[in-house]
N, C-alpha and C positions, 0 to 999 in steps of 0.2 A: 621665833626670831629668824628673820632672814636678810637675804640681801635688798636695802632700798631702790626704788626705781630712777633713772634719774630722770629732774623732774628742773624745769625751764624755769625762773623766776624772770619777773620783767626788770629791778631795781635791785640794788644793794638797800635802799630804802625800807622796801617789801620787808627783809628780810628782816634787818631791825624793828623795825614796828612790828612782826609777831613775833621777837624775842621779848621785846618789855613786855608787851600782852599776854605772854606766858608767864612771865617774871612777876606780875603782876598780880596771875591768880592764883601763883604759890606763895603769899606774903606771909601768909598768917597759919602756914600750915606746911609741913614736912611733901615733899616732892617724893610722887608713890615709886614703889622700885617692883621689878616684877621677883615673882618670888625664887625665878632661876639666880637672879643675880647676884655676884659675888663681885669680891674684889680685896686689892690690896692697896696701901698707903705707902705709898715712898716719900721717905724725910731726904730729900737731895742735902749735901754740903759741898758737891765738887760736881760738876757739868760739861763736858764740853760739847763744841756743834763746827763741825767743817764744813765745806761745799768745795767739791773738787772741782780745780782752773787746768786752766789749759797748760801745758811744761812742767807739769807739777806743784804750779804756782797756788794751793790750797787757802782757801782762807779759813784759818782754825782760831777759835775762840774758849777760853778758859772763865767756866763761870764759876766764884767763891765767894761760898756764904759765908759773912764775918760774921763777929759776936753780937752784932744790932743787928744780925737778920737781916741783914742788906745785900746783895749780889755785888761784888768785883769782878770787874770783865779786862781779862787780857787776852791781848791779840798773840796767839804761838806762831814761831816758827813753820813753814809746811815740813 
């Protein structure tokens, strides 16, 4: 594993069309994983996401999972 190259596409089109095409030839059949790979699952119920403004003026976002598995998004305070 290492670092990819980066590599020029002509379209966002491009792009999409060899995502289904990939999507495509894994239908019917589990997506291989190499044998290094691990990982873990996180069950989120609370999120938040800032982007820091100028004067301090932050825009911060509170995301909650209700009981129907839905996300509520409120705007905090900076």
């Amino acid at each position: 594993m290492g670092i990819r190259a980066k590599q020029v596409i002509s379209s966002r089109r491009l792009l999409e069309d060899k995502f289904k095409a990939l999507k495509r030839s894994f239908t019917d059949t589990e997506v291989p994983l190499p044998k290094f790979w691990g990982g873990s699952r996180v069950h989120l119920s609370q999120i938040e996401f800032w982007q820091g403004g100028a004067s301090q003026l932050h825009d911060r976002f509170q995301y909650m999972r209700d009981q129907n598995d839905s996300w509520n998004i409120e705007r905090l305070s900076p």
